[in-house]
N, CA, C and O atoms as a MOPAC input file, in Angstrom:
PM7 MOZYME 1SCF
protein

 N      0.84500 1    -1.17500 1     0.00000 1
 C      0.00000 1     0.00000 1     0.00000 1
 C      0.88700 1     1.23400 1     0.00000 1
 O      1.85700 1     1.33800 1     0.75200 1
 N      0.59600 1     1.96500 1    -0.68800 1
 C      1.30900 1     3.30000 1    -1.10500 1
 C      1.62500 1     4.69000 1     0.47800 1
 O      0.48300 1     5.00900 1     0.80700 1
 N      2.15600 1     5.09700 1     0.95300 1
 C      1.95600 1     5.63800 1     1.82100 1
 C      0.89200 1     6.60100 1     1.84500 1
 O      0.03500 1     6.85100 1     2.69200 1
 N      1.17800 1     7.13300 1     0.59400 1
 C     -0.02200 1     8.16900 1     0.31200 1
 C     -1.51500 1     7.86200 1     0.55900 1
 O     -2.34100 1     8.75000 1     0.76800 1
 N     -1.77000 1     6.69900 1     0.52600 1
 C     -2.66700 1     5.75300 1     0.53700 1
 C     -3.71300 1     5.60100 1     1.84400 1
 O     -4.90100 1     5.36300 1     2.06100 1
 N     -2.43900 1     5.90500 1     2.58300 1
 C     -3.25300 1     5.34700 1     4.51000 1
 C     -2.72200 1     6.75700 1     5.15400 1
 O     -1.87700 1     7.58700 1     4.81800 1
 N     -3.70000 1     6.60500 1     6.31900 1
 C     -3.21800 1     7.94100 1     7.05200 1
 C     -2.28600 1     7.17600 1     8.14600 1
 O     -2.37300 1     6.09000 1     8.72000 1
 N     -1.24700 1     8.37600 1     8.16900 1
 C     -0.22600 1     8.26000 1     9.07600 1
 C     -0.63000 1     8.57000 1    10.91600 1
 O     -1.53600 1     9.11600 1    11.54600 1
 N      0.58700 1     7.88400 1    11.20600 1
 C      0.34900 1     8.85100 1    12.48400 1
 C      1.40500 1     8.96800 1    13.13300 1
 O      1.28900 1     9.41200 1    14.27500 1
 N      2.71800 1     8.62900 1    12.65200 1
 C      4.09500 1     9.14600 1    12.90700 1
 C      4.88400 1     9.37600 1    11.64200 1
 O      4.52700 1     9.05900 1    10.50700 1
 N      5.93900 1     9.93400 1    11.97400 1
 C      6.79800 1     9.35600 1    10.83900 1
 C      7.34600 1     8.01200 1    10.62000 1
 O      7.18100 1     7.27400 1     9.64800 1
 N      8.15000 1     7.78700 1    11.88700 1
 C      8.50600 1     6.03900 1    11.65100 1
 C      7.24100 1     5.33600 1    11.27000 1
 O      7.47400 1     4.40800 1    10.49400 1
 N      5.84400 1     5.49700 1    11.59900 1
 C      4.41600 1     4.73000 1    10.85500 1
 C      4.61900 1     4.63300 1     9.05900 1
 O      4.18600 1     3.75700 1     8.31000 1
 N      5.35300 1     5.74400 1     8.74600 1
 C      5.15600 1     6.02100 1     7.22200 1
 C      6.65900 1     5.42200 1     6.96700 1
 O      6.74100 1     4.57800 1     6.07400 1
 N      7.52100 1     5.67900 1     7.47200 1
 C      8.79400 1     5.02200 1     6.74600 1
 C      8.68600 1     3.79600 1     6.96200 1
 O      9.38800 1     3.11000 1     6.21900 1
 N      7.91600 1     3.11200 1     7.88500 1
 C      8.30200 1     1.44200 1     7.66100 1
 C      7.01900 1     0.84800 1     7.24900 1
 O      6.77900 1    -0.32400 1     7.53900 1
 N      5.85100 1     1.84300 1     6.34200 1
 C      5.02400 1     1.47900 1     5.40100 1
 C      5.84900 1     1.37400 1     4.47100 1
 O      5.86800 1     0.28400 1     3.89900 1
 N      6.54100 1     2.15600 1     4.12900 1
 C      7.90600 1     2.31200 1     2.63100 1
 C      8.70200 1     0.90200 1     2.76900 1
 O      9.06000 1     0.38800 1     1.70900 1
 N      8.94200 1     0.38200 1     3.71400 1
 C     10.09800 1    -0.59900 1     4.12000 1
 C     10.17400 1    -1.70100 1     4.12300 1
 O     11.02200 1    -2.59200 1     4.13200 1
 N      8.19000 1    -1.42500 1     4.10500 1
 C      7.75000 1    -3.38800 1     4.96600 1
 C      7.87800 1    -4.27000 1     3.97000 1
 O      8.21600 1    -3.84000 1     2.86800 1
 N      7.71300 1    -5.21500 1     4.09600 1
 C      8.27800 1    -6.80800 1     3.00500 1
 C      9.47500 1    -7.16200 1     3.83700 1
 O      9.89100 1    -6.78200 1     4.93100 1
 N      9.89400 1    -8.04900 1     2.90900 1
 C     11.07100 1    -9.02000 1     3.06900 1
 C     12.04800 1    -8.23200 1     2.09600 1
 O     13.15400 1    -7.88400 1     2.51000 1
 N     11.77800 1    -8.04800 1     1.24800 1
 C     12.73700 1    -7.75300 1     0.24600 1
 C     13.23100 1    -6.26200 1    -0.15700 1
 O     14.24800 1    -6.10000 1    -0.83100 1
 N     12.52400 1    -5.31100 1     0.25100 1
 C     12.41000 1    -3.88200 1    -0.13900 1
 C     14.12900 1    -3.41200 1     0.42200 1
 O     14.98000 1    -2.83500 1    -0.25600 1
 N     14.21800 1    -3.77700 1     1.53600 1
 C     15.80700 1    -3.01700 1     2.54300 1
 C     17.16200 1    -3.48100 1     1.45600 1
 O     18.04400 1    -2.75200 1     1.00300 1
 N     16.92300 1    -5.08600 1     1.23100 1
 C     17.46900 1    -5.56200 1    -0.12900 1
 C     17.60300 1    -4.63200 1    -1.49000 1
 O     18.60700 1    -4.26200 1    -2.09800 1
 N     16.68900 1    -4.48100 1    -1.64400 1
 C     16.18000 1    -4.03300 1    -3.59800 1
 C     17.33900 1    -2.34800 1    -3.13200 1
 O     18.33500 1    -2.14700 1    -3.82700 1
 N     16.96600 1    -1.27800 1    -1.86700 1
 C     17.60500 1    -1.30100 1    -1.42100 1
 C     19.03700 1    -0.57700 1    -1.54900 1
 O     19.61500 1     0.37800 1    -2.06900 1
 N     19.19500 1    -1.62300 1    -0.76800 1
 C     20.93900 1    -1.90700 1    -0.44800 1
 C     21.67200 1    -2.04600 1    -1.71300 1
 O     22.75500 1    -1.54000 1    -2.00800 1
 N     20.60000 1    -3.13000 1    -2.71000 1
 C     21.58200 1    -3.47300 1    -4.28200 1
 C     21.10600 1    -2.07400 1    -5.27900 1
 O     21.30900 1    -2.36600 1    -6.45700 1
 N     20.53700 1    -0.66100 1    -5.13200 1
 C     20.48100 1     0.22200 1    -5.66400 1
 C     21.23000 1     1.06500 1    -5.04400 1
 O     21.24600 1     2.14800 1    -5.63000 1
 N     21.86900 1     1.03700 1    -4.09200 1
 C     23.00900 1     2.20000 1    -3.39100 1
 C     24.09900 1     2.75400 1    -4.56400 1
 O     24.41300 1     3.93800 1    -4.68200 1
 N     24.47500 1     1.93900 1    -5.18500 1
 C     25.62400 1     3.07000 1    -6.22700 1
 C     25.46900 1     3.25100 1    -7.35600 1
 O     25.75700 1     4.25100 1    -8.01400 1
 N     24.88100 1     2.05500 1    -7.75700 1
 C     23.95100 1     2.74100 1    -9.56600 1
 C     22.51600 1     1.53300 1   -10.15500 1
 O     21.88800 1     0.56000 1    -9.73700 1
 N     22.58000 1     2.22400 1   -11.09000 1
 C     20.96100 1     1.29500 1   -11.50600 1
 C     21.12300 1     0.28900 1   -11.88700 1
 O     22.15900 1     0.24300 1   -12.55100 1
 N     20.50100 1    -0.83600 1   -11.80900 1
 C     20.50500 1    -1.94200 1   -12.68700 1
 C     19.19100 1    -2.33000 1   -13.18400 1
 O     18.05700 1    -1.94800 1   -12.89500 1
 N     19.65700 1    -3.21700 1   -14.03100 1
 C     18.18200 1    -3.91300 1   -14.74500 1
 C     17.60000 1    -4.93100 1   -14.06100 1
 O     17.87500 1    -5.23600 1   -12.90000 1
 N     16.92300 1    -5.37900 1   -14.65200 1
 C     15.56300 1    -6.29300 1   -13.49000 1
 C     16.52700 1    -7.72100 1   -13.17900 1
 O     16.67000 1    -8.23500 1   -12.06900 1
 N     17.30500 1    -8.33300 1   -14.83300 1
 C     17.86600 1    -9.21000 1   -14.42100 1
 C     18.75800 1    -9.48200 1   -12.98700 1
 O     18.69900 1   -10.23400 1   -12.01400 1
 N     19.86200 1    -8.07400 1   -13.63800 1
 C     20.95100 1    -7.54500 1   -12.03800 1
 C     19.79600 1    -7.87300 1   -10.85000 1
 O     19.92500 1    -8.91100 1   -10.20000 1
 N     19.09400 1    -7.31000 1   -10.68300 1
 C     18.54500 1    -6.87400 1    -9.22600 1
 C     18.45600 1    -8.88200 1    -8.51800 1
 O     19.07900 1    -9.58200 1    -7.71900 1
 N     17.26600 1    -9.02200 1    -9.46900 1
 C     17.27800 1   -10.79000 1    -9.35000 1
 C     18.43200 1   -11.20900 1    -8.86100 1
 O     18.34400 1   -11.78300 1    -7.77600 1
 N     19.53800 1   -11.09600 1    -9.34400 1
 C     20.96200 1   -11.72200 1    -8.96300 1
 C     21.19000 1   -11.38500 1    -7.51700 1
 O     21.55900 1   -12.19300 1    -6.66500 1
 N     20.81700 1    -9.54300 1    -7.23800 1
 C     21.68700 1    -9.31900 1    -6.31400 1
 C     20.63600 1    -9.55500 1    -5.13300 1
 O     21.02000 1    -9.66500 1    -3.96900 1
 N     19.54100 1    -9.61400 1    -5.42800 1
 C     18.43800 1   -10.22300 1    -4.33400 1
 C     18.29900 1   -11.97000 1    -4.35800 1
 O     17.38000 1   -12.63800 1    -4.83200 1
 N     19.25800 1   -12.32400 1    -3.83300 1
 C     18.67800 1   -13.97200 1    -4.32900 1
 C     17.78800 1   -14.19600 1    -3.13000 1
 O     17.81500 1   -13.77100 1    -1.97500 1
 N     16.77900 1   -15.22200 1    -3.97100 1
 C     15.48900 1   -16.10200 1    -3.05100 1
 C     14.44500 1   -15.16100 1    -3.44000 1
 O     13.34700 1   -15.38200 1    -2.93000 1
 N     14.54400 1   -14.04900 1    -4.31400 1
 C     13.53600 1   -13.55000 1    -4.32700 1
 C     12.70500 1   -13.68000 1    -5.74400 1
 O     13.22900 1   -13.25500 1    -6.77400 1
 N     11.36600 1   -14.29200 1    -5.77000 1
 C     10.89200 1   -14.73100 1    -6.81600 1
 C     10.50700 1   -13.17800 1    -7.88000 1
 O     10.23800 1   -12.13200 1    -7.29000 1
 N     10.53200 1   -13.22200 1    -9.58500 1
 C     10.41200 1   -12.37600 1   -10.38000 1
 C      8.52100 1   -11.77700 1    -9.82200 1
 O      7.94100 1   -10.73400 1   -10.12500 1
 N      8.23300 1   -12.47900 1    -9.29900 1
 C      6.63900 1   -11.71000 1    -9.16400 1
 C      6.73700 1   -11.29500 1    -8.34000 1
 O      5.74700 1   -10.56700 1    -8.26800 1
 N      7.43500 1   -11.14500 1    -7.26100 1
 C      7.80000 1   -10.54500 1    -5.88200 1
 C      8.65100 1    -9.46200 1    -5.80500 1
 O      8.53800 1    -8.51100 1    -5.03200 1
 N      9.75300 1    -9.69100 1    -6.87300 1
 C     10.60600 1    -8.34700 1    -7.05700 1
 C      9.50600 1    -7.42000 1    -8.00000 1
 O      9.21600 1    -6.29500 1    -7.59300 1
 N      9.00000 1    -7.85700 1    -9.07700 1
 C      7.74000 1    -6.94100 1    -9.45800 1
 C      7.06000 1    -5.89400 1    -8.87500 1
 O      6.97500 1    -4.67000 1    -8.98200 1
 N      6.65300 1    -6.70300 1    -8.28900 1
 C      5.96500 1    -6.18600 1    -7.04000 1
 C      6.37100 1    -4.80800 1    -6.31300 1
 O      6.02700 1    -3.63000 1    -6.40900 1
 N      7.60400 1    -5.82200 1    -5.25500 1
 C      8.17900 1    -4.86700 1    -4.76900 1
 C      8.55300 1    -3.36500 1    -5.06900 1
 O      8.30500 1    -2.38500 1    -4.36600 1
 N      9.47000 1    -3.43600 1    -6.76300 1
 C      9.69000 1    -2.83100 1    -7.43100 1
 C      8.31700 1    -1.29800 1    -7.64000 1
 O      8.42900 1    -0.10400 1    -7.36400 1
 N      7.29100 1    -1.99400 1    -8.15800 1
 C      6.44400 1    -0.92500 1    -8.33900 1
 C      5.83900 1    -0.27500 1    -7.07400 1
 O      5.36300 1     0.85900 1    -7.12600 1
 N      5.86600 1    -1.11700 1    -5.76200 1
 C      5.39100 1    -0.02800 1    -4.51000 1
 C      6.77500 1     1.07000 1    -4.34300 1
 O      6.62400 1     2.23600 1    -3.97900 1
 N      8.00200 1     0.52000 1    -4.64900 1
 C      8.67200 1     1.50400 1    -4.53700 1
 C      8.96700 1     2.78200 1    -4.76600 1
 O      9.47400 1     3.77300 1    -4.24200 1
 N      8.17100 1     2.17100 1    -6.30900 1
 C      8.14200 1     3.26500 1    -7.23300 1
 C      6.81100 1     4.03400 1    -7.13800 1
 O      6.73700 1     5.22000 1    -7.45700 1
 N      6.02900 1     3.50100 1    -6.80300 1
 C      4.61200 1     4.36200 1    -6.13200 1
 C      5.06100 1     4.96300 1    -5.25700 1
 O      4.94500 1     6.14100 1    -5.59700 1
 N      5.80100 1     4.88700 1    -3.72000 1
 C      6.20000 1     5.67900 1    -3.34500 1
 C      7.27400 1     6.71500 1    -3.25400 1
 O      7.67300 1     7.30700 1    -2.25100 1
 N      7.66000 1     6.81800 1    -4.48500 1
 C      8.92300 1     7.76300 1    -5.11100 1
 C      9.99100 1     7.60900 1    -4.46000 1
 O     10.65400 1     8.60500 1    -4.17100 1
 N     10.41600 1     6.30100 1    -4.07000 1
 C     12.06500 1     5.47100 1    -3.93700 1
 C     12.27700 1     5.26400 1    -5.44900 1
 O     13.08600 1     6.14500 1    -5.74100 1
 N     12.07200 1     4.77900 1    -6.23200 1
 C     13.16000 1     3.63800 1    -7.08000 1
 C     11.91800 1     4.53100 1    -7.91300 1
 O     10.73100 1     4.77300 1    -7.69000 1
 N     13.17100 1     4.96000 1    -9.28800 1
 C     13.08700 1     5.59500 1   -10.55300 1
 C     12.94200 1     4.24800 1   -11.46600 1
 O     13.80300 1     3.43300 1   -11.13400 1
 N     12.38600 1     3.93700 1   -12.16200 1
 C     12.13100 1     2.77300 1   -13.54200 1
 C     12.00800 1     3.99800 1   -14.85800 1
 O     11.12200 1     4.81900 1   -15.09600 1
 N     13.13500 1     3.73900 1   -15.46000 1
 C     13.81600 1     4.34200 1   -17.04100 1
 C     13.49400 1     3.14000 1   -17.90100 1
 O     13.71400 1     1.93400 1   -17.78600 1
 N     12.78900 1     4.03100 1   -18.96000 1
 C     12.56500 1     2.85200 1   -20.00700 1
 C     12.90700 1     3.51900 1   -21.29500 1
 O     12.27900 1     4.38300 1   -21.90600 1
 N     14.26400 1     2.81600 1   -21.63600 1
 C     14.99500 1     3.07700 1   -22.92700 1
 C     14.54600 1     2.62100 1   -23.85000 1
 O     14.52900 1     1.39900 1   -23.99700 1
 N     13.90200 1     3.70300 1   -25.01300 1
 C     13.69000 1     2.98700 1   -26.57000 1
 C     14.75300 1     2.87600 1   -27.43000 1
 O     15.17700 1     3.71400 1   -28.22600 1
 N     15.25600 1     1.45800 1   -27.13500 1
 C     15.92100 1     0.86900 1   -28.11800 1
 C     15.63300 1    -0.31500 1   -28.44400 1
 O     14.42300 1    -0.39600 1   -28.23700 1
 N     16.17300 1    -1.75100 1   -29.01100 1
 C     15.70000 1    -2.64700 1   -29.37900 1
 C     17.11400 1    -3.70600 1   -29.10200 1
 O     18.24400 1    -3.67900 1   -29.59000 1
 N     16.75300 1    -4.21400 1   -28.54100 1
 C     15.50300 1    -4.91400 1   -27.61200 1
 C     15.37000 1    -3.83100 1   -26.38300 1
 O     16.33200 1    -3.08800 1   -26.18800 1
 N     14.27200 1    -3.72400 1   -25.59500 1
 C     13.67000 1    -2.61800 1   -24.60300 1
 C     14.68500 1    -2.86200 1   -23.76400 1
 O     15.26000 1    -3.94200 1   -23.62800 1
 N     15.01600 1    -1.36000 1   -22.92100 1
 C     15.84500 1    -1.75800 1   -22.35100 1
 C     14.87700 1    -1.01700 1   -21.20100 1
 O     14.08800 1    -0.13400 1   -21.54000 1
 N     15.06300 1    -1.63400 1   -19.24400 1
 C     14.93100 1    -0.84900 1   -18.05800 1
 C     15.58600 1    -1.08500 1   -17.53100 1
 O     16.15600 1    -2.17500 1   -17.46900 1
 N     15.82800 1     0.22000 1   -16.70600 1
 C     17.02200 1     0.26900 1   -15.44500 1
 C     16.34700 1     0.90900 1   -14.40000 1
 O     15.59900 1     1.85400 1   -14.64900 1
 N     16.55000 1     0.44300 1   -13.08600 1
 C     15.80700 1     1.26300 1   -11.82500 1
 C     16.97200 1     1.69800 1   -11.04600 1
 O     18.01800 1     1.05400 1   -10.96700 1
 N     16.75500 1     2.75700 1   -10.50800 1
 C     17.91700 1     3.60900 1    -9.79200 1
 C     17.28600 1     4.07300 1    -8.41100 1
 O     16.27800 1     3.56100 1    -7.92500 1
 N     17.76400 1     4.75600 1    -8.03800 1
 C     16.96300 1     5.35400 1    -6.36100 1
 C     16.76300 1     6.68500 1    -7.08400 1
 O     17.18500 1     7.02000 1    -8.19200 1
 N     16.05100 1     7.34200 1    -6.23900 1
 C     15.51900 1     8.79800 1    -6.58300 1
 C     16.14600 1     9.49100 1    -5.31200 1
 O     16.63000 1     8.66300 1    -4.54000 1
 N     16.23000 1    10.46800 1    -5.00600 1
 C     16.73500 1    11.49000 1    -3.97500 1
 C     16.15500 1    10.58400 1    -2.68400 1
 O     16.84200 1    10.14800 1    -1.76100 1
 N     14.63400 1    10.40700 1    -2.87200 1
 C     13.62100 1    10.30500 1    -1.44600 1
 C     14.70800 1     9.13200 1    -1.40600 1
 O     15.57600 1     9.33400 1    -0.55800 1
 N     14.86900 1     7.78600 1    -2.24000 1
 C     15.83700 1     6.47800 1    -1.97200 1
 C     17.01700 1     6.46000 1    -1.79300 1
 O     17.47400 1     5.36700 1    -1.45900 1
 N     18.00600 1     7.64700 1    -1.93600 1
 C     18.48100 1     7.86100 1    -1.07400 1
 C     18.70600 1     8.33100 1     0.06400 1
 O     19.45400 1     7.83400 1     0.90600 1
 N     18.22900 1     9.07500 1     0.13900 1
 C     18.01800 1     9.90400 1     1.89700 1
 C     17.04600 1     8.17800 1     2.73100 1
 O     17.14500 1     7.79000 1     3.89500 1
 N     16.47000 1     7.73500 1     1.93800 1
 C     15.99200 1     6.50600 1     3.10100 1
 C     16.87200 1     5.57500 1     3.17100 1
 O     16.71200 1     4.86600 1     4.16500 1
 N     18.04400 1     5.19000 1     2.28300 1
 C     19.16300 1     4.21100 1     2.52600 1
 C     20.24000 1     4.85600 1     3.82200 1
 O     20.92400 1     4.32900 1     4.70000 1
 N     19.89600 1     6.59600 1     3.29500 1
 C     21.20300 1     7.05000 1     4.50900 1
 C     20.67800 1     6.48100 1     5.70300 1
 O     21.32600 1     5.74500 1     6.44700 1
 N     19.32800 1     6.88200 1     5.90200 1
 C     18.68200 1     6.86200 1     6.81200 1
 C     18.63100 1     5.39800 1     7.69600 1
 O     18.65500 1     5.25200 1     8.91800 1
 N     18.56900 1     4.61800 1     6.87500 1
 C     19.15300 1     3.05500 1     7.36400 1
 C     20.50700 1     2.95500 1     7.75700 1
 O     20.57800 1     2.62300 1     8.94000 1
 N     21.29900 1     3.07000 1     7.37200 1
 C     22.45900 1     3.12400 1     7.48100 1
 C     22.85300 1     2.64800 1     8.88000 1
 O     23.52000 1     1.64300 1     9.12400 1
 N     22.30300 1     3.58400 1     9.83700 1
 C     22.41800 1     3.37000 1    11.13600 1
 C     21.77800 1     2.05300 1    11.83300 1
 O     22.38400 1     1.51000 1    12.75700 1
 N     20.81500 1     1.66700 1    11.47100 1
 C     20.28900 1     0.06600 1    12.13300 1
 C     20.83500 1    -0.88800 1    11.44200 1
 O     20.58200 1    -2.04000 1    11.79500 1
 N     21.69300 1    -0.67000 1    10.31900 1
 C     22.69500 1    -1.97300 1     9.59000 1
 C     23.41200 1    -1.63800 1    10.49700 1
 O     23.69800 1    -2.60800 1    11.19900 1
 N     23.86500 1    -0.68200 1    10.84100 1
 C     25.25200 1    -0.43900 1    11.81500 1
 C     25.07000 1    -1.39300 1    12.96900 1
 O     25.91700 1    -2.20600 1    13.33900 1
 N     23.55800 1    -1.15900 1    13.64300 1
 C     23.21400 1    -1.57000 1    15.06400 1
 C     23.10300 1    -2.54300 1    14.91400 1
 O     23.18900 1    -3.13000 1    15.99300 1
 N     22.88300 1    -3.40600 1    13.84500 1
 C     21.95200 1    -4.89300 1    13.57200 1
 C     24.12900 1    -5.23300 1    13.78700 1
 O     24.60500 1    -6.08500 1    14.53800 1
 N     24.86500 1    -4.37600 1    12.98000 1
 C     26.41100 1    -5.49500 1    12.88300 1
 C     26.73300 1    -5.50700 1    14.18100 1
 O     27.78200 1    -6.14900 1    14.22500 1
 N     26.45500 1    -5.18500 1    15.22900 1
 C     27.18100 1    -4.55700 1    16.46400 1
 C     26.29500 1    -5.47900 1    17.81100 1
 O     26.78900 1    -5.81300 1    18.88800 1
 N     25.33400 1    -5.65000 1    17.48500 1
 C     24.33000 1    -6.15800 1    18.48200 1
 C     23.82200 1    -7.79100 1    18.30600 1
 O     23.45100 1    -8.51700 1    19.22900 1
 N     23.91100 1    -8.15000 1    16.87900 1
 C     22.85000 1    -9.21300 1    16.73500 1
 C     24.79200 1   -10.51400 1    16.45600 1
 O     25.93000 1   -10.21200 1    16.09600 1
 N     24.30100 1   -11.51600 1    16.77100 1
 C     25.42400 1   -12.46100 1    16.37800 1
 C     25.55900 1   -13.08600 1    15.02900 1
 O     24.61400 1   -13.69000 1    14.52200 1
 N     26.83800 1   -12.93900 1    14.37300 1
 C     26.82800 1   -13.04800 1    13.00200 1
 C     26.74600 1   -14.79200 1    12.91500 1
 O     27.36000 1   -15.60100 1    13.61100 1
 N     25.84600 1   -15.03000 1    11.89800 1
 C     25.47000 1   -16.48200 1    11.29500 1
 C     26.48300 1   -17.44500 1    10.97200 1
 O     27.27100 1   -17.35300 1    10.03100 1
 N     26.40500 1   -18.50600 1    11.93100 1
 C     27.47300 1   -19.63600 1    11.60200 1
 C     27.53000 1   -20.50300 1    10.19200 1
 O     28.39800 1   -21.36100 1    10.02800 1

């Protein structure tokens, strides 16, 4: 659901409407330094099924994180990138990856 969508009643209420899934912090993390295409993303999200990154993909983009460019050339080309708002919400994470490396015990 789009944030725009539901009424808020904090801010953290609305940023972790933007956040929620499994896969979104992912999609993410693998858009931090430049765009890739749907294939890339698949790769860099593994376990995550093509109807699910879909998905994902377009709430993102409903809520003006993740830019989708669609190049006319042949064969079609798309690339999704972060938009300003996707970055300022990766900075914004930044800090609970920090807390999650520091606090939680790394996987045997």
């Amino acid at each position: 659901m789009s944030v725009r969508a539901r009424p808020g009643y904090c801010g953290l209420d609305a940023a972790m409407e933007v956040i929620s899934g499994k896969w979104k912090i992912l999609i993410l993390w693998a858009l931090r330094h430049q765009s890739h295409r749907f294939g890339a993303l698949k790769r860099l999200v593994p376990g995550v099924s093509e109807k699910v990154l879909i998905q994902q993909l377009r709430e993102l983009e409903a809520d003006g994180i993740v830019l989708r460019t669609t190049f006319n050339e042949a064969p079609l080309r798309v690339e999704y990138s972060l938009t300003d708002r996707g970055v300022a919400l990766n900075e914004a994470l930044e800090p609970l990856g920090a807390w999650g490396r520091e606090h939680l015990p790394a996987k045997v």
